[in-house]
C-alpha positions in Angstrom: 7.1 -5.7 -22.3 3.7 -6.5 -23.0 2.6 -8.6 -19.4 4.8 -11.5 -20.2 3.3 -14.7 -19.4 4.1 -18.2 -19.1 1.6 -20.8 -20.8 -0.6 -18.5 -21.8 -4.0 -19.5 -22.2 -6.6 -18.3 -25.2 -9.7 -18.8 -23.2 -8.4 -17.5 -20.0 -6.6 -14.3 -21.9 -9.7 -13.8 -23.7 -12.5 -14.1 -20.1 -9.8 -11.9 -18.5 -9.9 -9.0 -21.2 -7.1 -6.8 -19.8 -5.9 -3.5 -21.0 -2.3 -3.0 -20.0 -1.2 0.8 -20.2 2.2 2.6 -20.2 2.7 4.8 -17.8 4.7 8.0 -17.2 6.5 8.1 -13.9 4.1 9.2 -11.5 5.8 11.9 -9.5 7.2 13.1 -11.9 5.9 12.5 -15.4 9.3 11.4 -16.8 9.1 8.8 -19.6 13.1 7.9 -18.9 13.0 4.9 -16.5 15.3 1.8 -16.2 14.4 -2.1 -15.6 14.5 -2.7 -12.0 13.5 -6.3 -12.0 10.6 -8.5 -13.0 8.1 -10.3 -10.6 5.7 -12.7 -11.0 2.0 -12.3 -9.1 2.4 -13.9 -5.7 -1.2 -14.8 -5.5 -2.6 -18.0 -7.3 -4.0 -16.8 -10.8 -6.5 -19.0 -12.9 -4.3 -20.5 -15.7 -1.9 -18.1 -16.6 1.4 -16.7 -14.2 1.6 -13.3 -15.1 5.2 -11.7 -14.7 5.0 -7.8 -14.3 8.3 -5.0 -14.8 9.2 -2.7 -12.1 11.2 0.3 -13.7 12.6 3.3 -11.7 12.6 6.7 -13.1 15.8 8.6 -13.9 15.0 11.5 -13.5 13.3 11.6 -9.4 13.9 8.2 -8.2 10.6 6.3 -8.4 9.8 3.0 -9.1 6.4 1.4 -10.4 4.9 -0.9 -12.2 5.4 -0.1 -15.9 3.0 -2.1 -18.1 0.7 -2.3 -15.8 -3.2 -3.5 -16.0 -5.5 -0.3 -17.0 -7.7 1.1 -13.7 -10.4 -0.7 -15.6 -8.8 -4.1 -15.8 -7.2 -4.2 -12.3 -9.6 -5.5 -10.3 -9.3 -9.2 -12.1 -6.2 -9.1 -10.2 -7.9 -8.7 -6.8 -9.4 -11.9 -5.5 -12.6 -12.6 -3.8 -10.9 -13.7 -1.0 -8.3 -10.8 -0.9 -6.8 -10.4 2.9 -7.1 -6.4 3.1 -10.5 -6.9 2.3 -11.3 -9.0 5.2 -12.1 -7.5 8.8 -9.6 -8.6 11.1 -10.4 -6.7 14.4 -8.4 -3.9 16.3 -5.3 -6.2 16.5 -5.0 -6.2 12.7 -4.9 -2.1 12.7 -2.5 -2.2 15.7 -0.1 -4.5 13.2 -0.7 -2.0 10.5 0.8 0.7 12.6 3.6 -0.8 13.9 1.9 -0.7 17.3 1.3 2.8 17.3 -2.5 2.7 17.8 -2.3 3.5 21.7 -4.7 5.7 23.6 -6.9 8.6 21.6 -5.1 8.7 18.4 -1.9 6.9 16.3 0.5 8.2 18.4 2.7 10.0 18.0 1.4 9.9 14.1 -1.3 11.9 14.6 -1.0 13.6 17.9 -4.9 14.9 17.8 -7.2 15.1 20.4 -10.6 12.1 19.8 -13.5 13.9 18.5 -11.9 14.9 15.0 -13.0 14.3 11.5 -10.9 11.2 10.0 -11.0 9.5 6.6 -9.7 6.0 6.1 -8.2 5.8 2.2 -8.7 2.4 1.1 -9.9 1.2 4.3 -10.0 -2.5 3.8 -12.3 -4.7 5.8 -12.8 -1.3 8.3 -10.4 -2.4 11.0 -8.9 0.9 12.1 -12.3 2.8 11.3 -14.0 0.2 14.0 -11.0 1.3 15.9 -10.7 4.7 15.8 -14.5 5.0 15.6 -14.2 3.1 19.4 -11.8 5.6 20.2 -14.3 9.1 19.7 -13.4 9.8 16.0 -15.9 10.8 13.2 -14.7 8.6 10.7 -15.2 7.7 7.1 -14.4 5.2 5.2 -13.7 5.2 1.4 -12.7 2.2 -0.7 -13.0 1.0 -4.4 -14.5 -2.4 -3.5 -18.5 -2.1 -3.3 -18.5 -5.5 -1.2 -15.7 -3.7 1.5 -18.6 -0.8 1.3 -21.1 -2.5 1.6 -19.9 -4.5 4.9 -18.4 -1.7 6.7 -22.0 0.4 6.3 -23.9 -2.6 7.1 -22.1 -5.1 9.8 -19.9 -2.3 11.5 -23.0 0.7 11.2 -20.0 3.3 9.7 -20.2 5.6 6.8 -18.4 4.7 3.8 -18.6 5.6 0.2 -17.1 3.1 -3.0 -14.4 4.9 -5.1 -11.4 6.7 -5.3 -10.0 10.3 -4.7 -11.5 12.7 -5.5 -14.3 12.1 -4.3 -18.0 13.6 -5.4 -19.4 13.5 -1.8 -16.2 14.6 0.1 -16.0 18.2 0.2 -12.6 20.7 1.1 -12.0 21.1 5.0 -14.1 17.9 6.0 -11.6 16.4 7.7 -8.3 16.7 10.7 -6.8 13.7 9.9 -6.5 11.3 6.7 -5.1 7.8 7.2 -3.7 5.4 4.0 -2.3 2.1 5.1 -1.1 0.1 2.8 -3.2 1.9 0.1 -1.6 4.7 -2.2 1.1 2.2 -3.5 -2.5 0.4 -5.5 -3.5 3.5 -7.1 -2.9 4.4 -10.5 -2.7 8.4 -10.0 -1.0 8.4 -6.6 0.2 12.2 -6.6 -4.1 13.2 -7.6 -4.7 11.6 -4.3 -2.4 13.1 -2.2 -3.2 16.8 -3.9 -6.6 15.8 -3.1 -6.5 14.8 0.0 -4.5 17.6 1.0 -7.5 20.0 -0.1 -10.2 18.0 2.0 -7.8 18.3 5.5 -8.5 21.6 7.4 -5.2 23.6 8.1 -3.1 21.7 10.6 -4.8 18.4 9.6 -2.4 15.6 9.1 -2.1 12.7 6.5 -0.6 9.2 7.7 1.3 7.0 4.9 2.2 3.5 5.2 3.3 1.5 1.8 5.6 -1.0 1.3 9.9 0.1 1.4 11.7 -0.8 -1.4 15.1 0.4 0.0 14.8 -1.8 2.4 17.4 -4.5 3.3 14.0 -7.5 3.1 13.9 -6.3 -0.8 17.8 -6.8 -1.3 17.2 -9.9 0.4 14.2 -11.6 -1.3 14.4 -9.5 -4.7 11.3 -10.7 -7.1 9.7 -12.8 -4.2 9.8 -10.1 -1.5 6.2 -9.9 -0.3 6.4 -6.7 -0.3 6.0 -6.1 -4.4 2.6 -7.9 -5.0 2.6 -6.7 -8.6 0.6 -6.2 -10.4 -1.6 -4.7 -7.2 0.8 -2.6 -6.3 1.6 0.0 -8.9 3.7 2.1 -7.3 7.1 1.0 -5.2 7.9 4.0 -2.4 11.3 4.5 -0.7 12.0 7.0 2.0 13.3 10.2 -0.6 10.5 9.4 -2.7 7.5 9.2 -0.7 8.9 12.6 0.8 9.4 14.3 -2.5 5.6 13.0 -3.2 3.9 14.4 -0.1 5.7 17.7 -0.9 4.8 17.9 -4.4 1.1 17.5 -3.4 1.7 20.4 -1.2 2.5 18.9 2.6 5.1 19.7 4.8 6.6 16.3 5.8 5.9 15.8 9.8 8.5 12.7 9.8 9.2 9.6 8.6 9.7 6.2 10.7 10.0 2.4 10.2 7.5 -0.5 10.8 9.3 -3.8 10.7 6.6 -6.5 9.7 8.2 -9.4 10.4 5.1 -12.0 9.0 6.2 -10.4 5.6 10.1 -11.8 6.2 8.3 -15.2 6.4 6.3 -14.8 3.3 8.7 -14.1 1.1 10.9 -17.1 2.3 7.9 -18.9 1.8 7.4 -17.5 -1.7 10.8 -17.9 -2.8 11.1 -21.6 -1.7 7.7 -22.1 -3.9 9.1 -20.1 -6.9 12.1 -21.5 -6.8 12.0 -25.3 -5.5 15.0 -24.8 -3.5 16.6 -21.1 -1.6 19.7 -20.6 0.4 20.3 -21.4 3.6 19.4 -18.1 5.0 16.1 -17.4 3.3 15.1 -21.1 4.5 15.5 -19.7 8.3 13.7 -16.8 8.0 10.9 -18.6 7.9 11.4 -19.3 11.7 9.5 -17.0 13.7 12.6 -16.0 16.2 14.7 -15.6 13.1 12.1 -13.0 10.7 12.0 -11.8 14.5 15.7 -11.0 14.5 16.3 -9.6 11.1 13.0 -7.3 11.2 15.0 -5.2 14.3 18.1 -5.7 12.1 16.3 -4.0 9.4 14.7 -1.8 11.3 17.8 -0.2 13.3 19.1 -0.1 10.1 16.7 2.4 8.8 15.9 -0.1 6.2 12.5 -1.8 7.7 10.3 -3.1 4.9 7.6 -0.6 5.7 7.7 3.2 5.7 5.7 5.3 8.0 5.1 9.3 6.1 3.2 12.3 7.6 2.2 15.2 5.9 0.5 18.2 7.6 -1.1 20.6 6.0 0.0 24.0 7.0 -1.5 26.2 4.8 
């Protein structure tokens, strides 16, 4: 599969000029993955509807995005106006937690004293830097978007550099705590990062993972219009086992795993099946009640099957 489209359209293909790439699993570097399902991009493109294949890997587990647009065509698919990008305030980092932002640190993610060193991996609009920063951290932000950049060093006053792990000005041991919200699941080399950001935490330091939970009962429920895909952003598709095997393979000793329940996602994906789709069952047209998404987020969530996953990794050697 090539990026299937619908309507395609010359002048649009040919402004756009995307490179589309296979990819090797990328925990594992198997090249034996099956069809999981096909999704179109949520977000409102500029003529064409691009449909996108998520495979999972034999051989560890993994799923991802497989074509998928080259690291040098992917940011056509990131709006102007894209919602991670924007700064939201301290309330936005608390939701990004799961409300565990409380006190001095993410407790009990990282159970570290305020003072320490912490880098912010694709840290959006700067929400829980602003945050954290508030709180006594040293933080850093790093981010691929220049415009992110640019506002986080010039409205909020914080450091930040543009790009990607590794990183030219980030040096071994700079750092006790790394934090990733929502951001390794967008990278192309996921498993660099985390090897990387392993060798820039001091001994003891800790690295906090959120991303997206495709075992999770909201996936089974929405399928191709859970909110949770956003292909072709999101290029790699985490469960529990696998974001475990990941940390470990980048050398981390897993500190735990929880799950966030982010029940505005239950709504979005009713709403973006009901637009796909003209019509949806019964149940999917409820969840887009508040009290309902309300109700089958703690479902999911005592269920061990939350559409978000919350990782740590410490560093112990």
């Amino acid at each position: 599969m090539d990026g299937t489209m619908e309507s395609p359209q010359a002048d649009t293909l040919e402004r756009m000029q995307i490179d589309w790439e296979d990819a090797a699993c990328p925990l594992c570097a198997a090249s034996n993955a099956d069809a999981l399902i096909e999704a179109a991009d949520p977000l409102p493109g500029p003529d064409i509807r691009f449909r996108f294949l998520i495979v999972q890997c034999r051989d560890c587990g993994l799923a991802y995005t497989n074509p998928r647009p080259s690291p040098r065509s992917i940011g056509q698919f990131y709006p102007e106006d894209y919602l991670p990008h924007q700064y939201r305030g301290s309330a936005a980092s608390r939701q990004k937690w799961g409300l565990w932002l409380r006190r001095d640190s993410l407790v009990p993610v990282l159970p570290l004293p305020p003072g320490g060193r912490l880098l912010d991996f694709g840290c959006g609009g700067g929400d829980l830097l602003q945050e954290m920063h508030e709180r006594g951290w040293r933080v850093t932000g790093l981010d691929p978007s220049p415009d992110v950049v640019g506002h986080i060093r010039e409205q909020l006053g914080l450091p930040a550099f543009v790009g990607t792990l590794p990183h030219p000005e980030l040096r071994p041991g700079s750092f006790e705590a790394i934090t990733m919200s929502q951001s390794l699941e967008h990278v192309h080399e996921p498993l660099q990062v985390l090897r990387e950001a392993h060798r820039l935490l001091v001994r003891g330091g800790r690295i906090a993972i959120t991303v997206p939970n495709i075992d999770s009962l909201p996936f089974r429920w929405f399928g191709a219009d859970w909110f949770g895909l956003d292909v072709p952003r999101h290029l790699t598709h985490f469960s529990p086992p696998t974001l475990q095997r990941m940390l470990i393979a980048a050398g981390f000793q897993v500190g735990g795993v929880q799950f966030i329940r982010h029940n505005s996602w239950l709504r979005h994906s009713a709403s973006l099946a009901a637009r796909h789709s003209g019509k949806s069952s019964l149940w999917r047209r409820l969840m887009r009640i508040r009290v309902v998404a309300s109700l089958a987020g703690w479902y999911s969530a005592a269920r061990r099957k939350a559409n978000c996953i919350l990782a740590v990794g410490i560093k112990t050697r």
